[in-house]
C-alpha positions in Angstrom: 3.4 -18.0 -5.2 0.8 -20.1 -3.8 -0.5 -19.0 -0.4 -1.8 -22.4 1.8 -4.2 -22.4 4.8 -1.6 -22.4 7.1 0.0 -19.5 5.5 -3.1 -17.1 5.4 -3.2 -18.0 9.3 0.1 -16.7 9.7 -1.1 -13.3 7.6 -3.7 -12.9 9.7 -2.1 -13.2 13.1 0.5 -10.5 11.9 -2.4 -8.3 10.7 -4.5 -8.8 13.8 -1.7 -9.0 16.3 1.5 -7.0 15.0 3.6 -6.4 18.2 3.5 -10.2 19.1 6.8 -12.3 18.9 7.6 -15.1 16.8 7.6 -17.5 19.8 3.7 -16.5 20.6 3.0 -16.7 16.9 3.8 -20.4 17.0 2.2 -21.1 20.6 -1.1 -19.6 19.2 -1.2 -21.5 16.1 0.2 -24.4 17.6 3.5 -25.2 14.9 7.2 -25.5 15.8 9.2 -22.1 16.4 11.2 -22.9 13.0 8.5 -24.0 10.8 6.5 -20.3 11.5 10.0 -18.5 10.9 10.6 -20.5 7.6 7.5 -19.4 6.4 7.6 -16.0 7.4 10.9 -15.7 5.6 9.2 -17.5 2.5 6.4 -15.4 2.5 8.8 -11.8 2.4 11.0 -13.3 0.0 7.8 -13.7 -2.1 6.5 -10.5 -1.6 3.6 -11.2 0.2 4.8 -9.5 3.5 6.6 -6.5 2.0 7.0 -4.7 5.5 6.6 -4.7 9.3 7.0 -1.0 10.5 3.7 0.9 11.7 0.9 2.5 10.2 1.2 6.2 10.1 -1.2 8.6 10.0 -1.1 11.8 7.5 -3.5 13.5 9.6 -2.0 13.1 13.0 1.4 14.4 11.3 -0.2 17.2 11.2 -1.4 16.5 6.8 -5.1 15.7 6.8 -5.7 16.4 3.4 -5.6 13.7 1.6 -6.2 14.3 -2.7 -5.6 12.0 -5.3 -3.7 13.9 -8.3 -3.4 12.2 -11.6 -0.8 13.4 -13.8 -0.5 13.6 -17.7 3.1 12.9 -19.0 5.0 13.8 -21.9 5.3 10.3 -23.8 8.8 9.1 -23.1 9.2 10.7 -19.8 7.2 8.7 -17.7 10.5 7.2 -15.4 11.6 10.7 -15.5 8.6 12.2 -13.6 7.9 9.2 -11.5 11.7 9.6 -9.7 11.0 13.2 -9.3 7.4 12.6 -7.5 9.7 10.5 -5.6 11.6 13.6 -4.1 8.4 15.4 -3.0 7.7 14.7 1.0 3.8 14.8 0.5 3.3 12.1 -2.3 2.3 9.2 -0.4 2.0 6.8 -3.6 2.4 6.7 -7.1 1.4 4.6 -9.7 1.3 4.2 -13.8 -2.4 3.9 -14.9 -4.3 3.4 -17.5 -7.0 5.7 -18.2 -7.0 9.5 -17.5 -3.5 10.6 -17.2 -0.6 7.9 -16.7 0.0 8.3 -12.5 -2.0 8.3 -10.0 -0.8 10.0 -6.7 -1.4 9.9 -3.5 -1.0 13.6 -1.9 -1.2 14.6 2.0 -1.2 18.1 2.9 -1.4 20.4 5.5 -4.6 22.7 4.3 -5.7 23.6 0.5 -3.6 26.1 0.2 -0.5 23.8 1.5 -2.1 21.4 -1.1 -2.2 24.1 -4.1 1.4 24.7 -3.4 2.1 20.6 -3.7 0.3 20.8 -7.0 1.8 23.7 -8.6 5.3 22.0 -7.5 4.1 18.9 -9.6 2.9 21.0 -12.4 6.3 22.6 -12.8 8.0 19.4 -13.3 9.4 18.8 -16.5 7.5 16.5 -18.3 4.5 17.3 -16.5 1.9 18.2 -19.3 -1.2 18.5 -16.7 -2.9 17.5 -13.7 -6.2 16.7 -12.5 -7.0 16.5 -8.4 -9.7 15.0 -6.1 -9.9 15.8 -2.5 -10.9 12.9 -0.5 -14.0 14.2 1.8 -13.7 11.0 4.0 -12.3 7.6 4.1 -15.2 5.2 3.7 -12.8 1.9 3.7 -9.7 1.9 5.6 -7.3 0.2 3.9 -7.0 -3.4 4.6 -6.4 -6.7 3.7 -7.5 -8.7 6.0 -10.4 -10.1 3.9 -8.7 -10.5 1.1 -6.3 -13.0 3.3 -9.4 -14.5 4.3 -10.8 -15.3 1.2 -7.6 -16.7 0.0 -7.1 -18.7 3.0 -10.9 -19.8 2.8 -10.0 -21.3 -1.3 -6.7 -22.6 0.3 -9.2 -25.0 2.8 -11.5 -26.1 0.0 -8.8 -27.0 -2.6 -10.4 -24.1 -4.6 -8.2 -21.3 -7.0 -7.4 -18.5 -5.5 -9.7 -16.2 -7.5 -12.6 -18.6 -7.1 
C-alpha cells in the first residue's frame, strides 16, 4: 500500500496530536471533513494504523522490569507455544525469529524474582525446549515512528521509493 504525502501528514498529526478530533484534523491540514475520514479508514483497512487506544506504561502498572526472553521450540510446535505465551499476563510481545531460538518475547515484571517466576512458567510449557533472557537496563529509544513516517512522507514529496 502506497503511503502519499498527504497521507504521512495525516500519520503524523495522529502521532503528534492523538486526542484531537476528526474535524480539527481537517481544519489543521486544510482538506474537507470526508476526504481525511476516507483516508483514515483507508489507511486502517491497510494496516498502517492498526490502533488508537493509549500508550501504557509497564512500569507505572507497577512491572518495571522489562527482559527480552527468546525461546527454543520443539520443531512442529511453534503455533502451539506461541498461543500459550498468549495466555501469560506479562508477555507484552512475541514474535517468530530467526537466529537464536524461534520467539522473541517481550516480558514485564514486577522484580527479578517476579520475573524468574514468568520464566520458569514459560520453561514448563510444553514444547518449550529452552530459554535464554536479557534484562533491559534502560530504554535508550522509545519506541516510535514518527521518523519513519517522516522519511516516507519525505520520498512521497520527491517522487522517490519508499526505501530510497
Amino acid at each position: 500500500m502506497a503511503v502519499d504525502a498527504l497521507d504521512a501528514r495525516i500519520l503524523r498529526l495522529l502521532i503528534e496530536q492523538p486526542r484531537t478530533s476528526v474535524r480539527e484534523y481537517a481544519r489543521i491540514l486544510g482538506i474537507a471533513r470526508g476526504t481525511l475520514q476516507a483516508r483514515m479508514d483507508r489507511l486502517e483497512r491497510d494496516g498502517v494504523i492498526t490502533g488508537s487506544g493509549p500508550t501504557l506504561s509497564p512500569g507505572a502498572l507497577g512491572h518495571p522490569v522489562l527482559a527480552f526472553v527468546h525461546v527454543e521450540v520443539t520443531q512442529g510446535h511453534l503455533d502451539d507455544v506461541g498461543d500459550a505465551l498468549a495466555q501469560v499476563p506479562e508477555i507484552i510481545e512475541a514474535f517468530s525469529i530467526t537466529g537464536g531460538g524461534d520467539l522473541l518475547t517481550r516480558v514485564a515484571a514486577r522484580d527479578n524474582a517476579h520475573l524468574e517466576d514468568v520464566i520458569q512458567q514459560l520453561i514448563s510449557l510444553p514444547g518449550v525446549v529452552r530459554t535464554r533472557t536479557e534484562v533491559a537496563l534502560r530504554e535508550r529509544v522509545p519506541h516510535r515512528v514518527l521518523p519513519l513516517v517522516e522519511q516516507v512522507g519525505r520520498a512521497a514529496e520527491a517522487g522517490r521509493p519508499r526505501h530510497a
